[in-house]
N, C-alpha and C positions, 0 to 999 in steps of 0.2 A: 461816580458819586458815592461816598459812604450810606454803608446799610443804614448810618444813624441820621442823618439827615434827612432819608426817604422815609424811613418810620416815623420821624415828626414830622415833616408837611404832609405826610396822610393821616395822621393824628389829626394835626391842624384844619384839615379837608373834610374830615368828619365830622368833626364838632363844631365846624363852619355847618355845614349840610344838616344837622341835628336840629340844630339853634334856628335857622330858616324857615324846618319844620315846623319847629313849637311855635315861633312869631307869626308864621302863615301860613296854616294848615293846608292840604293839598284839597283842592275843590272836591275831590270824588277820590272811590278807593284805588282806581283805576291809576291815579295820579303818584296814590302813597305806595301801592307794590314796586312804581316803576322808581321811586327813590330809593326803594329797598335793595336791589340789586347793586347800584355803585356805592351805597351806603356802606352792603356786608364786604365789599374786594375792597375799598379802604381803610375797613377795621381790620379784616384779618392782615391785610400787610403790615399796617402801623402796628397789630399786637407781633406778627411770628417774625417779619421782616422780608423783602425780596429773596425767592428762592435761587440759585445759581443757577440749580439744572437738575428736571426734574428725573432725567435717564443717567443713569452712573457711568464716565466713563472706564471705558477698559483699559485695565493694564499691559504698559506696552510692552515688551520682553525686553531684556536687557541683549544688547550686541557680544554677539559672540565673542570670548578669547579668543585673538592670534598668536598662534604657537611659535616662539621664537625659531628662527628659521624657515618659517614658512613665507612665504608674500603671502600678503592679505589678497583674497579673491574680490573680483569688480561685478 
């Protein structure tokens, strides 16, 4: 799926979840911290975008030259 498609339905996701807030308040604080939590992981995705990978991979070495005249070893 494109980074840009997922950026806007979690766009879309939060300002849904916002809006639900303001029309219906959460009964107790207890209610509003726990909207807070899937509120902030759908903003910062819709703002930064899904990340690939958070460990970099490593560079793989390039295969040795075969010297003409040689067989290549197995």
């Amino acid at each position: 799926m494109s980074s840009l498609v997922i950026r806007l339905v979690c766009g879309l996701l939060f300002s849904a979840l916002v809006l639900g807030a303001v029309v219906h308040p959460p009964d107790n604080i207890s209610q509003g911290i726990g909207m807070m939590l899937p509120g902030a992981m759908l903003l910062s995705v819709a703002l930064k975008g899904p990340r690939r990978s958070v460990i970099p991979k490593k560079k793989r070495e390039p295969a040795p030259a075969v010297v003409s005249g040689e067989s290549p070893r197995v």
